[in-house]
C-alpha positions as CSV (number, residue, x, y, z in Angstrom):
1,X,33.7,90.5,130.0
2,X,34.1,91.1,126.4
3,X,31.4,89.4,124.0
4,X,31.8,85.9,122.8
5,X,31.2,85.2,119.0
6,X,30.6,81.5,118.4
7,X,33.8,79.7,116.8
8,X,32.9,77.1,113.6
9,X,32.2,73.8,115.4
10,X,31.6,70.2,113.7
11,X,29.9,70.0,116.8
12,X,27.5,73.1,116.8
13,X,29.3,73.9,120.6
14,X,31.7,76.3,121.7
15,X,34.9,74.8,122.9
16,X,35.4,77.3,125.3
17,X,32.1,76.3,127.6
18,X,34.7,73.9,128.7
19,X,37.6,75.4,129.5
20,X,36.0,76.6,132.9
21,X,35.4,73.0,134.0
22,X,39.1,71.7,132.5
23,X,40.5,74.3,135.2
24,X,37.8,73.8,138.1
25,X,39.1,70.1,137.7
26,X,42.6,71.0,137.8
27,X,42.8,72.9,140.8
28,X,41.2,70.1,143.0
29,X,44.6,68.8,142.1
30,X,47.5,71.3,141.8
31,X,46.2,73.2,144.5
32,X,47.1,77.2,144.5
33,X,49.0,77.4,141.1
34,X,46.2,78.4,138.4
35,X,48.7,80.8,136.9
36,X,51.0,77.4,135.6
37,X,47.7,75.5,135.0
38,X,46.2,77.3,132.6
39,X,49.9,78.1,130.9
40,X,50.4,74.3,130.4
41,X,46.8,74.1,129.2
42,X,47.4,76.8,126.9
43,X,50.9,75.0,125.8
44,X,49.1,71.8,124.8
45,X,45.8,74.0,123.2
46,X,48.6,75.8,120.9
47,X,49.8,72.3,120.2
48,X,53.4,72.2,121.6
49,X,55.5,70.0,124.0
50,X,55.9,71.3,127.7
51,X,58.9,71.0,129.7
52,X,58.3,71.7,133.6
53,X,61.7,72.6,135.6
54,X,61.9,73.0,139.0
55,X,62.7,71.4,142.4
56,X,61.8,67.7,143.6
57,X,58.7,67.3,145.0
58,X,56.8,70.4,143.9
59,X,54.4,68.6,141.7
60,X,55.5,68.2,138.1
61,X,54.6,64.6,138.1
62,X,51.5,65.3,139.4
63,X,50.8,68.4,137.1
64,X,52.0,65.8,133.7
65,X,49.6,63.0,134.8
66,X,46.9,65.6,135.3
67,X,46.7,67.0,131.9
68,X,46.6,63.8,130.4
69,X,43.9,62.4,132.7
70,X,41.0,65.6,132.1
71,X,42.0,65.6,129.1
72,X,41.0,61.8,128.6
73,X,44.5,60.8,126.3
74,X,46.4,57.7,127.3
75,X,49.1,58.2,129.0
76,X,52.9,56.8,129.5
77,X,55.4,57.3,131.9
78,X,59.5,57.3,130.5
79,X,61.7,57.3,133.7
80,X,65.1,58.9,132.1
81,X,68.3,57.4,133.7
82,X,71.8,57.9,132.7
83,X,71.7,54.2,131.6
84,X,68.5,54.6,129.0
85,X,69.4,53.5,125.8
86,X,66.9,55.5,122.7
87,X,65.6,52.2,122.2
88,X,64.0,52.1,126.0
89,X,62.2,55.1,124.4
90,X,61.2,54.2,121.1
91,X,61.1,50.5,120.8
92,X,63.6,47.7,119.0
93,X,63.5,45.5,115.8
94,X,63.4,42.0,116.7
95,X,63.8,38.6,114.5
96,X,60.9,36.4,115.1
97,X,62.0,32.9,114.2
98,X,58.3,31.3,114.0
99,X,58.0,33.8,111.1
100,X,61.4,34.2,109.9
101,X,61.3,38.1,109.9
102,X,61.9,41.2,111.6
103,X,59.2,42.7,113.7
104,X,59.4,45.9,115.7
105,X,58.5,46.6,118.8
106,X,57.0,49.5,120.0
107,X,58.2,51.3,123.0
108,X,56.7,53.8,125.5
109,X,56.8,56.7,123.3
110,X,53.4,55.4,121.0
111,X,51.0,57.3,123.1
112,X,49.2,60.3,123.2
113,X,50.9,62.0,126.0
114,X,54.3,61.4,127.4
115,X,55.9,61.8,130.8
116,X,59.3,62.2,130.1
117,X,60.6,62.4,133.9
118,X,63.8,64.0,134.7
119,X,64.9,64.3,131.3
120,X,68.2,65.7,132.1
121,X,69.6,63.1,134.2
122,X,69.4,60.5,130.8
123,X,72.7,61.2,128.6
124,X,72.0,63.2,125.6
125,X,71.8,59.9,123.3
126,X,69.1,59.2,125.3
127,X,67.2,62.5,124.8
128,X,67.7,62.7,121.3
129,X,65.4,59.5,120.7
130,X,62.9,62.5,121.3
131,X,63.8,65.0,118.7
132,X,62.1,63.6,115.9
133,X,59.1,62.4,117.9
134,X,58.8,65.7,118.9
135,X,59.3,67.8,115.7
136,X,57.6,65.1,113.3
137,X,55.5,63.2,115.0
138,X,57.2,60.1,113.9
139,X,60.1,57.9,114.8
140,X,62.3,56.3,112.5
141,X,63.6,52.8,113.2
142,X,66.1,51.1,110.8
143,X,64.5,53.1,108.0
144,X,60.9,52.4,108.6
145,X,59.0,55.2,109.5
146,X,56.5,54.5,112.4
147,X,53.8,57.7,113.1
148,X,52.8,58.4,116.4
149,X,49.4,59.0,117.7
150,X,47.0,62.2,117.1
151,X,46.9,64.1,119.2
152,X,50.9,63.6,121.0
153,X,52.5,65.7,123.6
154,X,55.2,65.1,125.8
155,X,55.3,67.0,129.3
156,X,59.1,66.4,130.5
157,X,60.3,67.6,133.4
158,X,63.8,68.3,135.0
159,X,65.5,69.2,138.3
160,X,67.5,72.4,138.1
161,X,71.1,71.9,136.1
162,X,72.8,72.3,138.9
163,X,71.9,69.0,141.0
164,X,74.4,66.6,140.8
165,X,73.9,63.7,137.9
166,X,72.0,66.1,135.1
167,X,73.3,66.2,131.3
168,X,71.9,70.1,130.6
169,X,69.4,69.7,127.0
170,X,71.4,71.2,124.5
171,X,69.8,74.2,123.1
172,X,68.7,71.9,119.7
173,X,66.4,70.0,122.3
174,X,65.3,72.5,124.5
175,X,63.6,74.5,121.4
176,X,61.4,71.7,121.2
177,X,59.4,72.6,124.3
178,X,56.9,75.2,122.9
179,X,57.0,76.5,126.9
180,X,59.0,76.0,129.9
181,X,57.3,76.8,133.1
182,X,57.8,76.0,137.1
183,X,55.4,75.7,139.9
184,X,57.5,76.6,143.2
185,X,56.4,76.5,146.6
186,X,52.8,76.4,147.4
187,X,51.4,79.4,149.5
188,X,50.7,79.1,153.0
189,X,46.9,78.4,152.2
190,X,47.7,75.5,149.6
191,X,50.2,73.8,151.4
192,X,47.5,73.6,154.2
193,X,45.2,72.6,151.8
194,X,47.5,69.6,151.1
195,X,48.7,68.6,153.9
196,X,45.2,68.3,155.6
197,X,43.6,67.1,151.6
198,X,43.7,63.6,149.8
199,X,46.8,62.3,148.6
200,X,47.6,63.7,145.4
201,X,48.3,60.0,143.6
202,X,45.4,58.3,144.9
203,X,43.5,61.7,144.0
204,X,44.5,61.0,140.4
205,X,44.0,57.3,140.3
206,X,40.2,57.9,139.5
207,X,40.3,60.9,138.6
208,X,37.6,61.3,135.8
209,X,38.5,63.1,132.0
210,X,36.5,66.0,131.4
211,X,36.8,66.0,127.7
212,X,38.3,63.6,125.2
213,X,40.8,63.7,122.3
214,X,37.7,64.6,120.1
215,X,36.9,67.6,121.8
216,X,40.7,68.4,122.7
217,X,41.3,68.5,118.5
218,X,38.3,71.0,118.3
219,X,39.7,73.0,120.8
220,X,43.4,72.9,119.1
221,X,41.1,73.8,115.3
222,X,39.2,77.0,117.6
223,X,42.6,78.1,118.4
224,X,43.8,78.5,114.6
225,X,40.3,80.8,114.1
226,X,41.5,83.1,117.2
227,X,42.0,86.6,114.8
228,X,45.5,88.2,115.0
229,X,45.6,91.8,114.1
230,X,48.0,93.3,111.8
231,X,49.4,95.6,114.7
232,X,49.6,93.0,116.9
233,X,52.1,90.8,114.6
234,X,53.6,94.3,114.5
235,X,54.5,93.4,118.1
236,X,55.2,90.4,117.9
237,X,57.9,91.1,115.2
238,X,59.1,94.2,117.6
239,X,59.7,92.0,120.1
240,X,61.6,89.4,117.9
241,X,64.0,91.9,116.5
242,X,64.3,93.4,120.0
243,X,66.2,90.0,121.0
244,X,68.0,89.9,118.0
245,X,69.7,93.2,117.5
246,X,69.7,94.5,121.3
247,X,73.2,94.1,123.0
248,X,71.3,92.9,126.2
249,X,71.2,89.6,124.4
250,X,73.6,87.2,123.5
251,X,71.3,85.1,121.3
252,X,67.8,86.4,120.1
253,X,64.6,84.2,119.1
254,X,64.1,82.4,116.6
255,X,61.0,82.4,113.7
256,X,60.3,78.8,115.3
257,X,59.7,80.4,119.3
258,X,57.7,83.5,117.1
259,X,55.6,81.4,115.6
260,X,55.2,79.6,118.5
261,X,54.2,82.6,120.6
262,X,51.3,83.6,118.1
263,X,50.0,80.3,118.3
264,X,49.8,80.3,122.1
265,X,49.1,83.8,122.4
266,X,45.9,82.6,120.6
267,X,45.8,79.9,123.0
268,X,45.7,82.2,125.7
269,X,42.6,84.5,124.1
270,X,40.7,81.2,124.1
271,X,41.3,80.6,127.4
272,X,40.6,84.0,128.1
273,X,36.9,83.7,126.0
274,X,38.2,86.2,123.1
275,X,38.0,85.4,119.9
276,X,41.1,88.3,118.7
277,X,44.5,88.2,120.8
278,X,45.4,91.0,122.6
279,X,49.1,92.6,122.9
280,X,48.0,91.3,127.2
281,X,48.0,87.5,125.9
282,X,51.6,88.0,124.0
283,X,52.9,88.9,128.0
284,X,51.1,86.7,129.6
285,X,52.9,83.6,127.6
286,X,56.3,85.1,126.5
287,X,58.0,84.4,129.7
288,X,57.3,80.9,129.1
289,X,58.4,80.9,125.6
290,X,61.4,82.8,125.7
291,X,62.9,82.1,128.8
292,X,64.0,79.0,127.6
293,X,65.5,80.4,124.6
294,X,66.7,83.9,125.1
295,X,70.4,84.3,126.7
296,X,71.4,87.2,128.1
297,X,74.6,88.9,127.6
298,X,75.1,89.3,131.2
299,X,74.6,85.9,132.8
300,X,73.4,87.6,136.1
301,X,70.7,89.0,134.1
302,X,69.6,85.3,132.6
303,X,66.4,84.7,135.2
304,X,64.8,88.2,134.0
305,X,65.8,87.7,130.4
306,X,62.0,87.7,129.6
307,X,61.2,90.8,131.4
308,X,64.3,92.8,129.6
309,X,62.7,92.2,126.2
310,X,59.2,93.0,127.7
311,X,60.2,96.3,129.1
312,X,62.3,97.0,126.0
313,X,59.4,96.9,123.7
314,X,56.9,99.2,124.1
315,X,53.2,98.2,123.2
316,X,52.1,100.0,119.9
């Protein structure tokens, strides 16, 4: 294993002695899938929003109350509908006539982490009460600027597009999610694992947090110290104007998902317990950037969009 040098800590401790015990904790959990667990770790290290897509009942729920129980940041749960109005989302202005003036009330979205579940059977006037949550930080409500709490993700999830009763995110709203990833069946193993195991909800009930927001910002501040060579941005760049200029693709990637793919490339090297990323981290979490983003020219080809540009870009 390659050496570890010490990261600059207020704390004196390497963030990464805990990483190992953040992913212990998680597979008692999401049993079988340490591959997605450490990519949705890695998404909220690098600091983005995750959005989880896949069938019912494979454990997205599960996998969004998880990351905000071990890592010890409160937690709410949006249920989109195709009745949600933004204001379910963000909160309302009301007249109080004891004090003769308009107060607002806060709605689901002021907390740390939020469950946006089945995103994409809300209309899009519902979703885009997210869109400046999730790019600012904020939320606006007639004119007043409200900020939302530090550290704030939110883990949405949706059912495949073509289930009857889902509004596709337009592409605006989908570049918002730092990573898309899916969990799919569990292996024989797991799914014996669950079915003769503890129920997953009461599991998470109790379950304790193995770090707190303190040590999560640390965590985030190691990931910005994570060194990036000058031929590895040479990659990354290749691999941006591979997507742009290659006929394979209809649309290419924007600066937004590049910089976004450093960050969690870095992410991924932490995880890893490297202190420089490596042109292996870039591969590991591209799928999970691009896939999301990319289009391909030949819609056949749109499930192996990621692995087109991969294999089109050889490593320096």
């Amino acid at each position: 294993m390659p050496s570890v040098t010490p990261l600059n800590n207020p704390r004196g401790a390497d963030p990464r002695a805990r990483i190992g015990e953040i992913i212990a904790a998680g597979e008692r959990v999401i049993v079988g899938k340490t591959h997605s667990l450490k990519l949705a770790l890695t998404c909220l290290l690098a600091g983005g929003h995750l959005l989880i897509e896949d069938l019912p009942g494979v454990g997205k729920t599960t996998l969004a109350h998880l990351m905000a129980r071990v890592l010890g940041l409160s937690f709410q749960r949006i249920q989109f509908t195709s009745d949600m109005l933004p204001a379910d989302v963000i909160g309302v202005t009301i007249y109080d006539r004891d004090t003769q003036q308009f107060e607002f009330h806060r709605g689901p979205i002021f907390s740390q982490v939020i469950l946006g579940d089945e995103i994409n059977r809300a209309t899009p006037r519902a979703q885009s009460a997210l869109l400046e949550a999730m790019e600012e930080r904020q939320v606006t409500v007639d004119g007043v600027s409200h900020r939302l709490p530090h550290p704030f993700f939110v883990i949405a999830t949706q059912n495949p597009t073509y289930q009857i009763g889902t509004f596709p995110l337009p592409e605006s709203q989908l570049d918002r999610f730092l990573m898309r990833i899916s969990l799919g069946y569990p292996d024989r193993d797991a799914e014996r694992a669950l079915l003769t195991g503890q129920d997953r909800r009461t599991l998470l009930e109790n379950f304790p947090a193995v770090i707190g927001p303190e040590e999560l910002l640390e965590m985030q501040q190691a990931v910005g110290e994570i060194h990036t060579s000058s031929a590895l941005l040479d990659y990354v760049q290749a691999l941006l104007e591979f997507s742009r200029t290659s006929p394979e693709f209809a649309t290419g990637l924007s600066p937004r998902a590049g910089l976004g793919l450093v960050q969690a490339a870095r992410a991924w090297a932490l995880l890893s317990e490297r202190d420089s990323v490596m042109p292996e981290d870039v591969q590991r979490v591209l799928p999970a950037i691009a896939g999301h983003r990319l289009r391909a020219a030949d819609e056949s080809q749109q499930a192996h969009a990621a692995d087109l540009l991969l294999q089109g870009v050889p490593i320096p």
